[in-house]
C-alpha positions in Angstrom: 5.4 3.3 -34.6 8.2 5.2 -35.9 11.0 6.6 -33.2 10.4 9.9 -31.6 13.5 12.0 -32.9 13.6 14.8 -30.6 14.4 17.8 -32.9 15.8 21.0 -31.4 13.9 24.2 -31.3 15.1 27.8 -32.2 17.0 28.9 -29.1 18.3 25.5 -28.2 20.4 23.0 -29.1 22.1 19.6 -28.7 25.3 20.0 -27.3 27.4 16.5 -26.9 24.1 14.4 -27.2 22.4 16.1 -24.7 19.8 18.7 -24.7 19.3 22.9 -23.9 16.5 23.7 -22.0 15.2 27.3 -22.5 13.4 27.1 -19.3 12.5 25.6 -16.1 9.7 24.6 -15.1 8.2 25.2 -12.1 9.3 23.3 -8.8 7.8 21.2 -6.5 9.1 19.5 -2.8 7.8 16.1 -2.0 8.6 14.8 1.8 7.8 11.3 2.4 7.1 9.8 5.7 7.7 6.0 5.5 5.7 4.6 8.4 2.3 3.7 8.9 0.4 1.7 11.9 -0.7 -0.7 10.2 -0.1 -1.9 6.1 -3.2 -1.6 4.1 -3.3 -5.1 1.6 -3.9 -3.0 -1.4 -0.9 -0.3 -0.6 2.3 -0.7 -2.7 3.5 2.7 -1.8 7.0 3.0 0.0 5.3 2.3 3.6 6.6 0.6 6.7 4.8 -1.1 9.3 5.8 1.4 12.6 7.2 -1.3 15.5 6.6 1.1 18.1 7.7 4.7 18.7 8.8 6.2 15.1 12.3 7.9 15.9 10.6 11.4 14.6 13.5 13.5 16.0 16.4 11.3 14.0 13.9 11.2 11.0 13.5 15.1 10.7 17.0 15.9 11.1 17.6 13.2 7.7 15.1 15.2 6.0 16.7 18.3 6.8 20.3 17.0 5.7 18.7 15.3 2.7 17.4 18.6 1.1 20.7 20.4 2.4 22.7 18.1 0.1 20.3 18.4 -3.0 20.5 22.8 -2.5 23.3 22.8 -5.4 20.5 21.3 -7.9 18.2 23.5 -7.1 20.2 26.9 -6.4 17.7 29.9 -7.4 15.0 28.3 -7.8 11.5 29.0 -6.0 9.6 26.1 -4.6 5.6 26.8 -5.5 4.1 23.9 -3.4 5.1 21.4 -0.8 3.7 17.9 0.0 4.4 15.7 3.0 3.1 12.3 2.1 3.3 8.8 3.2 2.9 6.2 5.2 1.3 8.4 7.0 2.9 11.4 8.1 -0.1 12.2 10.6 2.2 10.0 12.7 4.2 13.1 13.1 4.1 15.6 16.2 2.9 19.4 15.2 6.3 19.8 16.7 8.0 17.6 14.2 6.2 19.2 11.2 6.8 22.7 12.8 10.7 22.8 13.3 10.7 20.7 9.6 8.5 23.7 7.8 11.1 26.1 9.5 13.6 24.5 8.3 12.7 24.5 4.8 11.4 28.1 4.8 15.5 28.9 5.9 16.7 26.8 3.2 15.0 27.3 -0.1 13.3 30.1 -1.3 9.5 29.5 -0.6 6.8 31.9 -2.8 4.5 33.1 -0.2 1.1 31.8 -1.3 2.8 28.5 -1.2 0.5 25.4 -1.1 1.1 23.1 1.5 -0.4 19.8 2.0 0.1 17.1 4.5 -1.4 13.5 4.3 -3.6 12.2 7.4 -5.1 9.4 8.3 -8.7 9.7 10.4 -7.4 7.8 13.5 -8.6 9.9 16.6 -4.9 10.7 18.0 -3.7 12.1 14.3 -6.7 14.1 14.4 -6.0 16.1 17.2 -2.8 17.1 15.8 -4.9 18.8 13.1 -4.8 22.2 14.7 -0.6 22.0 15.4 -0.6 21.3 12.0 -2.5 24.6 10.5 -0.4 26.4 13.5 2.8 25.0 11.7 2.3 26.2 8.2 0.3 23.5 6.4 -2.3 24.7 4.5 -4.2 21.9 3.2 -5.0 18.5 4.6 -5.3 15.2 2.9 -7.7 12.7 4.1 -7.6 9.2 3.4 -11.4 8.1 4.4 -11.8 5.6 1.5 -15.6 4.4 3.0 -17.9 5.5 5.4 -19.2 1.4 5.1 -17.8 -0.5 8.3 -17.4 -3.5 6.4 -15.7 -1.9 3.2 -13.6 -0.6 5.5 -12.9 -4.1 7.1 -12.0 -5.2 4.0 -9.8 -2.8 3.3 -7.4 -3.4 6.2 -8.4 0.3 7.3 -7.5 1.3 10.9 -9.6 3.6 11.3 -13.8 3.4 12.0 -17.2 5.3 10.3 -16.9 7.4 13.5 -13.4 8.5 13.6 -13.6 9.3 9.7 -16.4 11.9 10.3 -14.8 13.2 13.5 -11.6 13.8 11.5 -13.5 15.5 8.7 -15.3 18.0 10.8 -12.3 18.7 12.7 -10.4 19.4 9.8 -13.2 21.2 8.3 -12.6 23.8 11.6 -9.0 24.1 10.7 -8.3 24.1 7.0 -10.4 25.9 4.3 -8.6 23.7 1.7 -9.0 19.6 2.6 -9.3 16.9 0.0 -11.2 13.8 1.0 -9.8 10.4 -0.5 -12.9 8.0 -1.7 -11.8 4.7 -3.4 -14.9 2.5 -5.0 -15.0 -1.0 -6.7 -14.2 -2.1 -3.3 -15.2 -5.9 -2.5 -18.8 -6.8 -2.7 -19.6 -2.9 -2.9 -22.9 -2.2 -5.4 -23.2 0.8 -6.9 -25.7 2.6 -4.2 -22.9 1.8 -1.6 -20.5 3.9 -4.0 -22.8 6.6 -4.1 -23.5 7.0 -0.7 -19.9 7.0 0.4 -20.0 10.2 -2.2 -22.8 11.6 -0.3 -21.9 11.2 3.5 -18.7 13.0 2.0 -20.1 16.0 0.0 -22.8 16.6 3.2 -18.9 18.1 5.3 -18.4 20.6 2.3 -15.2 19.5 1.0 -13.6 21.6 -1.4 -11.4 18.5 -3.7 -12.1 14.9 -3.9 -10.4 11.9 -4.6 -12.1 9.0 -6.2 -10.0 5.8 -7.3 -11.5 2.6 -8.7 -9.2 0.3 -6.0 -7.2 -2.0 -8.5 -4.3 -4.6 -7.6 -1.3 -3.8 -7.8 1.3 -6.2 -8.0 3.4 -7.4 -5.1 1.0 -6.6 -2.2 -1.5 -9.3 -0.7 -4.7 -8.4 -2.4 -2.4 -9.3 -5.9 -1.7 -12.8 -3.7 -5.4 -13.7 -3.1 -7.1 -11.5 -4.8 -10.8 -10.3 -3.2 -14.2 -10.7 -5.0 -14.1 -7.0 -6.9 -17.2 -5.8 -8.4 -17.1 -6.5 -12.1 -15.8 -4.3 -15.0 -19.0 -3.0 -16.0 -21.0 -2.3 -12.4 -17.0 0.0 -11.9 -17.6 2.0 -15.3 -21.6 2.5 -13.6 -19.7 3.5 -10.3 -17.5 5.5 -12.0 -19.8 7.8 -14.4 -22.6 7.9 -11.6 -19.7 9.5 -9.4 -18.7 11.8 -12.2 -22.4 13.2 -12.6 -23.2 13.8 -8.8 -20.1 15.3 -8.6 -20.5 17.6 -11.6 -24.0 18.4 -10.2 -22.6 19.5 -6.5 -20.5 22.1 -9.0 -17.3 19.8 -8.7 -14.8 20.4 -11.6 -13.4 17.1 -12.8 -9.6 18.6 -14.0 -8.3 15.1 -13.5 -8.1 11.0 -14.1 -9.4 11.1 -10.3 -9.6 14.5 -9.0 -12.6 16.8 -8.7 -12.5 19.9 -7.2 -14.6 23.3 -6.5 -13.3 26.2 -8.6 -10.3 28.0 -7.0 -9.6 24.3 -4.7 -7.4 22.5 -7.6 -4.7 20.5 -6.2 -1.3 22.9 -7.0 0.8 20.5 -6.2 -0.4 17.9 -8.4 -1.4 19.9 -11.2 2.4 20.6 -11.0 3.2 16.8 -11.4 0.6 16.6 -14.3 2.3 19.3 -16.1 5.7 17.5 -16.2 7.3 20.4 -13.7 10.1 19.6 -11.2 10.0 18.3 -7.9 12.6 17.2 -5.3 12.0 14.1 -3.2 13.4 13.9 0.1 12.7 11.1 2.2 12.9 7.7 2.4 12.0 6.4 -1.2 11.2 9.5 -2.1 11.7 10.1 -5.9 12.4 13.2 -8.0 12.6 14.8 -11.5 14.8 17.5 -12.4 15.2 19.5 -15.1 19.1 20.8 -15.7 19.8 23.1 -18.7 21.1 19.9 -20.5 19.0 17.0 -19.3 16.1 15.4 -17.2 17.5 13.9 -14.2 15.6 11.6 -12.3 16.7 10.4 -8.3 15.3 7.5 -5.9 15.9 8.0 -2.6 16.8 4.2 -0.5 13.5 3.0 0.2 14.0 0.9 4.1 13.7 3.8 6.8 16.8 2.6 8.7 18.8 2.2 5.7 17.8 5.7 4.7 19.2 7.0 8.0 22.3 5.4 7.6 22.6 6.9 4.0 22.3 10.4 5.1 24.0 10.2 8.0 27.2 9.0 5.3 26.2 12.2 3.1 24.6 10.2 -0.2 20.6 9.7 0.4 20.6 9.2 -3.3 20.3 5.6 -4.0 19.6 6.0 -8.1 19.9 8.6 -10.3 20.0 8.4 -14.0 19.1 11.2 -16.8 15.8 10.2 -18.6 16.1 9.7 -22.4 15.3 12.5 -24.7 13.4 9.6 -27.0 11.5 9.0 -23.7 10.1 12.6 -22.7 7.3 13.0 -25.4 5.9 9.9 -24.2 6.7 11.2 -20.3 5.0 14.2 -20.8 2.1 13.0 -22.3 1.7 9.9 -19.8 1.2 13.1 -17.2 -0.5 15.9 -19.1 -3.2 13.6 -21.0 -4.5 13.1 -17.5 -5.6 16.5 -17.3 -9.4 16.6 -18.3 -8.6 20.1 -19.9 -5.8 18.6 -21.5 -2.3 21.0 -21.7 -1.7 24.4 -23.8 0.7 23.1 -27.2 3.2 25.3 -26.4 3.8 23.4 -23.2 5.2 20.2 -24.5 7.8 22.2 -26.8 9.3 23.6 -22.9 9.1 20.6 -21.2 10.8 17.8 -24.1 12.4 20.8 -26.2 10.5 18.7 -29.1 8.7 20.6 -31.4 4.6 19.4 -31.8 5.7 18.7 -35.2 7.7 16.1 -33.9 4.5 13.6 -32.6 2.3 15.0 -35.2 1.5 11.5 -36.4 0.5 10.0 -33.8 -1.5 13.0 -32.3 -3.0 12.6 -35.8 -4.2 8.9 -35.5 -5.4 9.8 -31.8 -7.6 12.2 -33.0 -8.7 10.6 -36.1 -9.4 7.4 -33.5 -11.5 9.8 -31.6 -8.9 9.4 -28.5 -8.2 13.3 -28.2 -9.5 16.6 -29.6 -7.3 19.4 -30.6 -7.3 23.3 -31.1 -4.5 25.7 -31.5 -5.1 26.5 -28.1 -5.4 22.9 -26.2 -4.6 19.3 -27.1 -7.0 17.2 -24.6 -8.6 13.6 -24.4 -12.0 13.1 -25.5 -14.7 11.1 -22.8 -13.2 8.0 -24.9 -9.5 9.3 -24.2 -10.1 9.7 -20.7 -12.3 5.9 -20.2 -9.1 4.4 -22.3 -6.1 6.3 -21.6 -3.2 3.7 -21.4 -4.7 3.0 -25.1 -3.8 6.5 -25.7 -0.8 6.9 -24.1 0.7 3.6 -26.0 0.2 5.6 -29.4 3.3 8.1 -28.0 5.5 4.5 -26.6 9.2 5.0 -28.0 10.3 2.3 -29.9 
C-alpha cells in the first residue's frame, strides 16, 4: 500500500511539519479508578488487586490535582461527557464521587445535559452505593454482570453471584433511567442456549444499552498462560448473530462492534471515542488524546497506583506524551469510526486528520469493491462482511 500523504485542506496548512486544525472536536473526561477486589484472569485493563482499605481520600485529591495541571490544554473548552471507569470505581464512597463531581463542575466548564457514567460491579456493598451515586451527579450506570450462569461466572474469576447480579440490576433500575448491562459470551464450555439465556434474564430488567463481547485472550493475563476450553470459532459467530437478532427483535439498535442500545440510550461518551473526538485521562494509567491547533497529542498517565500518587504529589502525573503522526491519523480515525455500524458522515474524517477523502480514495475503493464497506455521499460504513472482518478492513488504511 502506498503511504498516506496527508494533504492540507483549504483553510489549513502545514506550518514547520506540523498540521492546522480548523476545529476541535468535541471533549471527553475519562477518570480511572485503579483497584479492584479481586483480578479477573481475562482483565488486562490497568487494575490493581485492593490490599485492604483503598486510600479514597489521598486518591481523589490526585485526581483533582491531575486535571488542575492538564487545565492549560484544555482552556475554553466544554466537556460533553464524563466517565469514571476502572478497576472498579464502585469501590468508591458516594462521598468520594460527590466531592470529585464538585470538583470538576468548579474546574472545567461542564454543558448541562452532560452524560455521566460510572462503572460498578454487582457486589451487594457497591450496590447500595447506587443511590449516593445518582444523589452525586452520575447519570448512568455501568454494570459488569457478564453471566447470570454460576459456573460461567466461576470460571470467570467473578466476585460476584446470580443473586447479587439481579439485585444490583433492579436496584439500579430504581435509580438510573440510563444503565448499560455488560454481557460477555464464548465463555468456557458455554453452548449457544446458555448465551441466549444470559441475553434473556438481562432484557426481562428493561435495560436501555447492552454490552455484548465475545471474551477473547488477551495477552499477558492468566487465561493467555493456560488458556480455558473456549467454544469454537463457529458455535461464537452462532452466538454472536443469534445475539444480534434477539436483540434487534427487543427494538435494540446495534450502532456498534459491541453495543446495542434503545433509541435515544446510545452511549455519548463512547460514541465520542468512536468519532476520534478528544478526551483527557486523569488517573492512574489513564490515557488521553488531544487535539492542539498544530497536532494530536497523545498522554499516559503512570500506571502503579502508588507510583501515581507520588507523581502528582511532584506536579508531573504525565508519564508519556508524544504527538501522533499525521501518516498515522487516517488509519486512527478509521480504526475508531469503522466500528460504528452506521459508519461516519465524509466530511468528518477531513476535521479530524485535516486529510482530504481524496487522500484514501484507493483504498476506500478496493474496500468497497472487496465488499468490506458501502459508501454514499452522505456515509462511508462497513457492510455485515466489514463489520464480521474488521481488522481485515482496517489493515487496508495501515501506513506503511
Amino acid at each position: 500500500m502506498a503511504r498516506i500523504i496527508p494533504i492540507a485542506p483549504a483553510g489549513s496548512r502545514r506550518t514547520a511539519g506540523k498540521l492546522e486544525f480548523r476545529s476541535q472536536p468535541p471533549l471527553s473526561l475519562y477518570i480511572h479508578i485503579p483497584w479492584c477486589v479481586q483480578k479477573c484472569p481475562y482483565c488486562d485493563f490497568n487494575s490493581h488487586e485492593a490490599k485492604g482499605a483503598i486510600p479514597e481520600g489521598d486518591y481523589i485529591a490526585a485526581l483533582i490535582a491531575d486535571l488542575e495541571a492538564a487545565l492549560p490544554l484544555i482552556w475554553g473548552r466544554r466537556v460533553t461527557t464524563i466517565f469514571i471507569g476502572g478497576g472498579t470505581p464502585s469501590l468508591l464512597s458516594g462521598e468520594a464521587v460527590d466531592a470529585l463531581l464538585t470538583a470538576v463542575r468548579t474546574r472545567v466548564t461542564l454543558i448541562p445535559e452532560a452524560e455521566i457514567t460510572l462503572e460498578a460491579n454487582p457486589g451487594t456493598v457497591e450496590a447500595a452505593r447506587f443511590a449516593a451515586y445518582r444523589e452525586a451527579g452520575v447519570n448512568r450506570l455501568s454494570l459488569g454482570i457478564q453471566s447470570f450462569n454460576p459456573a460461567h461466572l466461576r470460571a470467570l474469576g467473578r466476585i460476584h453471584d446470580a443473586d447479587e447480579a439481579r439485585e444490583a440490576i433492579a436496584l439500579a433500575g430504581r435509580h438510573f433511567e440510563r444503565f448499560n448491562l455488560d454481557l460477555m459470551y464464548g465463555l468456557p464450555q458455554q453452548t449457544l442456549a446458555e448465551a441466549l439465556s444470559d441475553v434473556e434474564i438481562a432484557l426481562s430488567y428493561r435495560p436501555r444499552h447492552l454490552s455484548c463481547y465475545q471474551l477473547t485472550l488477551e495477552p499477558n493475563t492468566p487465561f493467555a498462560a493456560a488458556p480455558p476450553a473456549l467454544p469454537e470459532n463457529d458455535l461464537c459467530a452462532d452466538m454472536q448473530e443469534a445475539i444480534e437478532a434477539r436483540l434487534a427483535n427487543a427494538g435494540f439498535e446495534h450502532y456498534e462492534t459491541s453495543a446495542f442500545a434503545q433509541p435515544g440510550f446510545r452511549c455519548q461518551h463512547n460514541l465520542n471515542y468512536w468519532s476520534f473526538g478528544d478526551y483527557l485521562g486523569i488517573g492512574a494509567g489513564a490515557h488521553g488524546k488531544l487535539t492542539m491547533h498544530d497536532r494530536v497529542l497523545r498522554q499516559m498517565r503512570f500506571r502503579q497506583p502508588a507510583q501515581y500518587l507520588r507523581q502528582v504529589a511532584a506536579g508531573q502525573p504525565v508519564h508519556e506524551q508524544t504527538d501522533v503522526a499525521a501518516a498515522e491519523l487516517p488509519f486512527e480515525f478509521m480504526m475508531n469510526a469503522l466500528r460504528l455500524v452506521d459508519g461516519f458522515d465524509p466530511g468528518l474524517f477531513e476535521a479530524r486528520t485535516t486529510v482530504p477523502l481524496f487522500g484514501i480514495e484507493r483504498e476506500l475503493r478496493q474496500a468497497e469493491a472487496d465488499g468490506l464497506i458501502e459508501r454514499t455521499p452522505q456515509r462511508i460504513a462497513p457492510t455485515l462482511r466489514g463489520q464480521r472482518f474488521l481488522n481485515e478492513l482496517l489493515r487496508r488504511f495501515l501506513p506503511t
